[in-house]
MARBA-222650 format. One record per atom (N, C-alpha, C): residue in three letters; atom name; x, y, z. Coordinates in pm, whole numbers, plus 50000, padded with zeros to 5 digits. Layout:
// MARBA-222650
vexti ALA sefi CA u X v Y w Z
...
END
This chain:
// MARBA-222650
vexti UNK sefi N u 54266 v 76057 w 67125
vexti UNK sefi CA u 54154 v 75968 w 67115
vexti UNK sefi C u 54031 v 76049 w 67080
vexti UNK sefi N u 53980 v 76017 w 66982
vexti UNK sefi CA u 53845 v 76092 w 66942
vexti UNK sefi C u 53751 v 76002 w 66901
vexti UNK sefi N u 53627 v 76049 w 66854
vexti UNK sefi CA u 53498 v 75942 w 66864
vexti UNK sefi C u 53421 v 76024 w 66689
vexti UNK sefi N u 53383 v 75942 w 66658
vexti UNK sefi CA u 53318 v 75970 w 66578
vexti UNK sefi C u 53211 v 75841 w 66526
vexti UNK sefi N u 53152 v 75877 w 66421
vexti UNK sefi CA u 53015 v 75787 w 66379
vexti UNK sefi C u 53080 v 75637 w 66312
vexti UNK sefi N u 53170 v 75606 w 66296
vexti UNK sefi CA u 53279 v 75508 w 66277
vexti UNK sefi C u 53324 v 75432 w 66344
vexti UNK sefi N u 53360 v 75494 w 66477
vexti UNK sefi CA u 53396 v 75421 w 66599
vexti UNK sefi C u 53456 v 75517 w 66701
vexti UNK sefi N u 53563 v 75475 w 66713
vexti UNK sefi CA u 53653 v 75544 w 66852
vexti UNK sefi C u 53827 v 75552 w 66796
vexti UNK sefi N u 53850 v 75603 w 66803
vexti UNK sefi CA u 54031 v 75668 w 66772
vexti UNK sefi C u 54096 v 75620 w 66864
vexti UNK sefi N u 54181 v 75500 w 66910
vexti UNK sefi CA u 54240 v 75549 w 67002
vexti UNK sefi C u 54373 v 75518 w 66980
vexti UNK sefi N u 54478 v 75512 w 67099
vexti UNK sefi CA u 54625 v 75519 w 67068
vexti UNK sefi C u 54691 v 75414 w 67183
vexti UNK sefi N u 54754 v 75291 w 67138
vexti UNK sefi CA u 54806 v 75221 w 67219
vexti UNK sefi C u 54996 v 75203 w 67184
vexti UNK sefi N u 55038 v 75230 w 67273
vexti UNK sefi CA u 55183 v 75238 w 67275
vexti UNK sefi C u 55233 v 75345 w 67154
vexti UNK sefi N u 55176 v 75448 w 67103
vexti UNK sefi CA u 55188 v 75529 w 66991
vexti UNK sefi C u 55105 v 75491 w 66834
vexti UNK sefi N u 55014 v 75383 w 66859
vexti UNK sefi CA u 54996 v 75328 w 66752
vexti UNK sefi C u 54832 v 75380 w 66753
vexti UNK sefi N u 54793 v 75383 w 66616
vexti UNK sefi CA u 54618 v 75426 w 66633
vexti UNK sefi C u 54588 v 75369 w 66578
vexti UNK sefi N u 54464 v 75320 w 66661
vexti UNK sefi CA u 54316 v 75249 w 66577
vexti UNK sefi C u 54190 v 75258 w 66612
vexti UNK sefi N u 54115 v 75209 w 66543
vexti UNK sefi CA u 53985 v 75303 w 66561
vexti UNK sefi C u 53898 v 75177 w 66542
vexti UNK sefi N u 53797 v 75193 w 66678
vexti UNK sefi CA u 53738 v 75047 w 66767
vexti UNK sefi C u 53585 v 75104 w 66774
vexti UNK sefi N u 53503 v 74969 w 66684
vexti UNK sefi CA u 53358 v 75039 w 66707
vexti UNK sefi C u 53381 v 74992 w 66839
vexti UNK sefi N u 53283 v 75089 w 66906
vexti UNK sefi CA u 53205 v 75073 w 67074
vexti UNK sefi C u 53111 v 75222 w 67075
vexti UNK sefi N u 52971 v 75092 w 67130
vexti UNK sefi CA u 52864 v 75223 w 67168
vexti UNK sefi C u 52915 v 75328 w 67239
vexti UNK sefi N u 52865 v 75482 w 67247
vexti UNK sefi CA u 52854 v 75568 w 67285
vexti UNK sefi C u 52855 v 75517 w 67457
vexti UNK sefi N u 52763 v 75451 w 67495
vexti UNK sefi CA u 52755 v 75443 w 67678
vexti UNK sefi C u 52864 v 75333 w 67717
vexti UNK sefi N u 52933 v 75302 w 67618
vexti UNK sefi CA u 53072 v 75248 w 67660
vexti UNK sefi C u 53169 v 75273 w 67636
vexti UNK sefi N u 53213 v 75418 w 67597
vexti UNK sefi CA u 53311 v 75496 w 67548
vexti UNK sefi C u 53425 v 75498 w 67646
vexti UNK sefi N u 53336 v 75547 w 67744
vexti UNK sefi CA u 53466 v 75585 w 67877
vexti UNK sefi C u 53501 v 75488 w 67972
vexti UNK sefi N u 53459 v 75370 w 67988
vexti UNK sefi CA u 53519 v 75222 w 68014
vexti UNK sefi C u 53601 v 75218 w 67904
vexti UNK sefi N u 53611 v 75224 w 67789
vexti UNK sefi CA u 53710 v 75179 w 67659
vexti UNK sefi C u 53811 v 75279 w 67717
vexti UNK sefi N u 53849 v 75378 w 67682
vexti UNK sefi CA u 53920 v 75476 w 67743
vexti UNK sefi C u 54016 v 75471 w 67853
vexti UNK sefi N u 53902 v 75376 w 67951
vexti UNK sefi CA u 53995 v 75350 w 68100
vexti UNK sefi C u 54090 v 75198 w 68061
vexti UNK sefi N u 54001 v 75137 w 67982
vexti UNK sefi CA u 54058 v 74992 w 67924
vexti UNK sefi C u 54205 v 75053 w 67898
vexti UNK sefi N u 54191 v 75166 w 67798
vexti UNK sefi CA u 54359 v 75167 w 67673
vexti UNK sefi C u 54465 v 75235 w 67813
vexti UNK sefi N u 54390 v 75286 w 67853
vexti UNK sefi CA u 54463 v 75366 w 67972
vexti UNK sefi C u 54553 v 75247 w 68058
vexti UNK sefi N u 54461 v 75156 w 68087
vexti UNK sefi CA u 54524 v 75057 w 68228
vexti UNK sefi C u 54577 v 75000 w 68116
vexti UNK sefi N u 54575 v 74952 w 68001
vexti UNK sefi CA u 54669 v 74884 w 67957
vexti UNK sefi C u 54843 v 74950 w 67867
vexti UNK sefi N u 54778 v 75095 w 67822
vexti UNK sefi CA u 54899 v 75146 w 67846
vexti UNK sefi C u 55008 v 75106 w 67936
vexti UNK sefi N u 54937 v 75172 w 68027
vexti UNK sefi CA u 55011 v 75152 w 68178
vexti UNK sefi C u 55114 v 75010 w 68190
vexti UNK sefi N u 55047 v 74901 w 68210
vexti UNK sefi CA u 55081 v 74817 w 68188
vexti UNK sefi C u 55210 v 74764 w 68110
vexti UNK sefi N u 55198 v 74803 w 67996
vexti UNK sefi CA u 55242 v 74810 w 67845
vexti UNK sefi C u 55397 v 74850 w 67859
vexti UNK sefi N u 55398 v 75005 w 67912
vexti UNK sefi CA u 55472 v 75135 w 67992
vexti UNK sefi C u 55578 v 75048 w 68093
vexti UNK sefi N u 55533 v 74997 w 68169
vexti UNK sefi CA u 55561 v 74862 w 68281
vexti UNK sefi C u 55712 v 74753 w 68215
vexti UNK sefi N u 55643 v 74742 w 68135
vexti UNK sefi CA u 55681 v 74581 w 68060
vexti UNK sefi C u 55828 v 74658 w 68027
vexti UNK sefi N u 55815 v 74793 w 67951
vexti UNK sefi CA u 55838 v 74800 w 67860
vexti UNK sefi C u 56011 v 74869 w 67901
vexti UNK sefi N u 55948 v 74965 w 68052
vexti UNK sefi CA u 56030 v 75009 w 68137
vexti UNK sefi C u 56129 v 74888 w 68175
vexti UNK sefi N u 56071 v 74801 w 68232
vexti UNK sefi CA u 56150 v 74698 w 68268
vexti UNK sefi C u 56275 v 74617 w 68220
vexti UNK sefi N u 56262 v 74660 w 68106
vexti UNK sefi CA u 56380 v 74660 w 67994
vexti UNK sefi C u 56453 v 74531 w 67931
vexti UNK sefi N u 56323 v 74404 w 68019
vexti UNK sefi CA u 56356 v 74270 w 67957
vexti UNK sefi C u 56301 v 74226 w 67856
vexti UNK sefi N u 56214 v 74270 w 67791
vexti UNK sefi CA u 56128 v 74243 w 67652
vexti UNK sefi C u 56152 v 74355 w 67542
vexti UNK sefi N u 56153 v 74294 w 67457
vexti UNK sefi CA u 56215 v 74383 w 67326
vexti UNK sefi C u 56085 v 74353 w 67271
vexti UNK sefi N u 55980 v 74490 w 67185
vexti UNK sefi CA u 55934 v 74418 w 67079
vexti UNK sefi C u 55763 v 74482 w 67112
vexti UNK sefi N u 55722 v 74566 w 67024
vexti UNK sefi CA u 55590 v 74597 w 67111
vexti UNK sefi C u 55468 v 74451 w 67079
vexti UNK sefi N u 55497 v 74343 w 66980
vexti UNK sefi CA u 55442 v 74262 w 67003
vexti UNK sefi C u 55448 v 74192 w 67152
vexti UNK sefi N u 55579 v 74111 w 67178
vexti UNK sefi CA u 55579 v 74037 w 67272
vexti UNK sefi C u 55577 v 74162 w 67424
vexti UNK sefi N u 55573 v 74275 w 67394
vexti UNK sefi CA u 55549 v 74346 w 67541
vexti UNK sefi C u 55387 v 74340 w 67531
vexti UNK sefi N u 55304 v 74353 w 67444
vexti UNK sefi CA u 55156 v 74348 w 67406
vexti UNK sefi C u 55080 v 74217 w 67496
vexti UNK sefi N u 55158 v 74108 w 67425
vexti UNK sefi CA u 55113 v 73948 w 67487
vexti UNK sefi C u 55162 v 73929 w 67622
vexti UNK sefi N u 55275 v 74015 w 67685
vexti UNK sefi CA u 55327 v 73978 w 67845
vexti UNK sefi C u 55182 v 74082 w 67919
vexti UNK sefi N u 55181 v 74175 w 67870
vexti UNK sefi CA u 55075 v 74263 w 67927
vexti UNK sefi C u 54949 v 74217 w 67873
vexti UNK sefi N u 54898 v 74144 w 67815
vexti UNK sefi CA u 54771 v 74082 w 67803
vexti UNK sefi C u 54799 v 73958 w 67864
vexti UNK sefi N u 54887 v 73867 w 67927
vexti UNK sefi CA u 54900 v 73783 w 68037
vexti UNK sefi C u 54912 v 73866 w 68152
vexti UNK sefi N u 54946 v 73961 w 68160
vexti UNK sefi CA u 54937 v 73987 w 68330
vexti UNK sefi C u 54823 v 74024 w 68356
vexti UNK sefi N u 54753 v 74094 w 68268
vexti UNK sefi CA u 54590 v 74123 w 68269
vexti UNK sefi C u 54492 v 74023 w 68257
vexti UNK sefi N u 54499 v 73914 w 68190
vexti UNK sefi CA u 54441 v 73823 w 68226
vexti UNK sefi C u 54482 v 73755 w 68366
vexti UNK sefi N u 54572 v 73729 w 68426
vexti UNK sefi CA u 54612 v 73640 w 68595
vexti UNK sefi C u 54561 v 73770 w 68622
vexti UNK sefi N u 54544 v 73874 w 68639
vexti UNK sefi CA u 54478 v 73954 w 68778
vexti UNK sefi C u 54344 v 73976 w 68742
vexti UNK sefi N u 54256 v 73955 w 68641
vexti UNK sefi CA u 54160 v 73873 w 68588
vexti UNK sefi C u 54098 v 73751 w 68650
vexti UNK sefi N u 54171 v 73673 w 68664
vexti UNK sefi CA u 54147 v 73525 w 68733
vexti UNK sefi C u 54199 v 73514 w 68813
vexti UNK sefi N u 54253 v 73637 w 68895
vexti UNK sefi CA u 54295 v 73622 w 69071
vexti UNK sefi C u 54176 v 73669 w 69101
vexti UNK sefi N u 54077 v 73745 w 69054
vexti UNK sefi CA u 54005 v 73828 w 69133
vexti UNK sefi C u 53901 v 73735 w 69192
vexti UNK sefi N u 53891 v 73613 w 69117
vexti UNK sefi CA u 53853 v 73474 w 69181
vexti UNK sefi C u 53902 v 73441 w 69343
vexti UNK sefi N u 53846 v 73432 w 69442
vexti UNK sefi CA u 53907 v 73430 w 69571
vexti UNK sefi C u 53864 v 73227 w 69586
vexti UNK sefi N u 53976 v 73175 w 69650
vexti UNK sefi CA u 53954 v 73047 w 69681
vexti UNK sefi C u 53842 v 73013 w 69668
vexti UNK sefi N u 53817 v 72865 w 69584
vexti UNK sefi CA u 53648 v 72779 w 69607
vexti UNK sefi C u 53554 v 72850 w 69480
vexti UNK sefi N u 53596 v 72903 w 69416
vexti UNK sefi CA u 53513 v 72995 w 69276
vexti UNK sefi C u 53425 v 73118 w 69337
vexti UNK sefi N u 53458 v 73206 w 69465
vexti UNK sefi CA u 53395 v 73274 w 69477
vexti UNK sefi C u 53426 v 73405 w 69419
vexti UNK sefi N u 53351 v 73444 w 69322
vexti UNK sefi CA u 53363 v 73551 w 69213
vexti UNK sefi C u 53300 v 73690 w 69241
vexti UNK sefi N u 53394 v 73784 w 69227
vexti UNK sefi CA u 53381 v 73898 w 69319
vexti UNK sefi C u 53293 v 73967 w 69187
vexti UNK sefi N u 53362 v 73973 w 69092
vexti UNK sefi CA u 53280 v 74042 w 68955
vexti UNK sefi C u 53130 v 73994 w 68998
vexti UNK sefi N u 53095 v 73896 w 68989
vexti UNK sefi CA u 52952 v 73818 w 69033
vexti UNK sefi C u 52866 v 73900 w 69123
vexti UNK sefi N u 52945 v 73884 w 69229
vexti UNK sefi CA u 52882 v 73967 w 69356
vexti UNK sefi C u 52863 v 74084 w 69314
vexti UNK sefi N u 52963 v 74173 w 69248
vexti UNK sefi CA u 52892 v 74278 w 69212
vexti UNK sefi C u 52829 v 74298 w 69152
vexti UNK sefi N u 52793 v 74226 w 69025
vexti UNK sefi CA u 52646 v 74241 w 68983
vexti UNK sefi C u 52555 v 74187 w 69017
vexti UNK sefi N u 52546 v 74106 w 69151
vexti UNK sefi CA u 52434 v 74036 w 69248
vexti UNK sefi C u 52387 v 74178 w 69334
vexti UNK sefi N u 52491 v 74266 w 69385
vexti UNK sefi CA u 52486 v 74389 w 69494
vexti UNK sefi C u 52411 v 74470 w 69401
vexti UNK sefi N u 52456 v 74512 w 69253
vexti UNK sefi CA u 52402 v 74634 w 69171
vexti UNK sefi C u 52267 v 74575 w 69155
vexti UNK sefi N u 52217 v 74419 w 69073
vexti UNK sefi CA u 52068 v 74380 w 69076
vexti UNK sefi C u 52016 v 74431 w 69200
vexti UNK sefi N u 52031 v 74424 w 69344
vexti UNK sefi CA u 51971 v 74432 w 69443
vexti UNK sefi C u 51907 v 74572 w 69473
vexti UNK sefi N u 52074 v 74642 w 69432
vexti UNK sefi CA u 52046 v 74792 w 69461
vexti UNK sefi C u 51887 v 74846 w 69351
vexti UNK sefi N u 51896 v 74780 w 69263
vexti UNK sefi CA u 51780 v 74856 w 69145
vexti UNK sefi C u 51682 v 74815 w 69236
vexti UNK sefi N u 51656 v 74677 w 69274
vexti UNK sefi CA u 51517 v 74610 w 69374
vexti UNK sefi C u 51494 v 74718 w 69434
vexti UNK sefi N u 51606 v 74743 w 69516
vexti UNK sefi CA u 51557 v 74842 w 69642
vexti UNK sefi C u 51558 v 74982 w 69637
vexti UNK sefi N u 51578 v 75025 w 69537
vexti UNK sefi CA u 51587 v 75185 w 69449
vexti UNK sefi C u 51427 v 75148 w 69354
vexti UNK sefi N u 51364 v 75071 w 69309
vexti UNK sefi CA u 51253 v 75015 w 69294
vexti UNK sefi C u 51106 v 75017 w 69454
vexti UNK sefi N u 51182 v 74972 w 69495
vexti UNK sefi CA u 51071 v 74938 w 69621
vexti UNK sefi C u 51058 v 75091 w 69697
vexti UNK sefi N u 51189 v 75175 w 69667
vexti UNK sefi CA u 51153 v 75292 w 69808
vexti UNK sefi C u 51101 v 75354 w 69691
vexti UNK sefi N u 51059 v 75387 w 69541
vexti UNK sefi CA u 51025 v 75462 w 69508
vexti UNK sefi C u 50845 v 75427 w 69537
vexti UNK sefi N u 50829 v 75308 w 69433
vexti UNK sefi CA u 50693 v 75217 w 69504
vexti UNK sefi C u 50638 v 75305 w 69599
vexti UNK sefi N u 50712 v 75316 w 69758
vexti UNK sefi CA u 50687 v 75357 w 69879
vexti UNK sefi C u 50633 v 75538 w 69882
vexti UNK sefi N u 50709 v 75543 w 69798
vexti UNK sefi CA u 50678 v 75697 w 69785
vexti UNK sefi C u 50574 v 75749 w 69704
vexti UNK sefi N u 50501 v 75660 w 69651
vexti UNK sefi CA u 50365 v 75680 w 69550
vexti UNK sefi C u 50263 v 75641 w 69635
vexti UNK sefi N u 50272 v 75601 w 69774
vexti UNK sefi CA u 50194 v 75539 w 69827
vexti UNK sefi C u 50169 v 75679 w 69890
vexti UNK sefi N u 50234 v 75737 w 69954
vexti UNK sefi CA u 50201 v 75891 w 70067
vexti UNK sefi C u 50186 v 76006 w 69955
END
């Protein structure tokens, strides 16, 4: 996997392609091809699917349901919360600095 002014190189099940994504989202992409390797690896081990298409679409269904499990009963959305916790954290990484211009 390499990067250049083009995009990003990368390699899924032996196959390469090359994916614009900004620079400060390089290494989330990276962890993306990785967990879905994995995944992929899974399907593939398992030895009931023939076919790197249909092992592709079983592993982009299992990634989507643990996607929409992470939903806990009643729509309470954990992804959410965490970017409700990270907004907060800036507030308050905001306010103690504030505090410190004051002394």
């Amino acid at each position: 996997m390499s990067a250049d002014s083009k995009g990003l190189q990368i390699n899924v099940m032996g196959r390469e392609f090359r994916v614009a994504c900004p620079e400060n989202e390089q290494k989330g992409l990276l962890e993306a091809v990785d967990y879905l390797n994995r995944k992929m690896q899974e399907i593939r081990d398992g030895g009931k699917i023939v076919g790197l298409e249909r092992i592709a679409i079983m592993a982009a269904l299992n990634i989507a349901h643990e996607l929409l499990t992470t939903k806990v009963g009643g729509g309470f959305d954990i992804a959410e919360i965490k970017r409700r916790m990270a907004h907060m954290e800036t507030i308050l990484d905001q306010a103690v600095f504030d505090q410190k211009e004051l002394f």
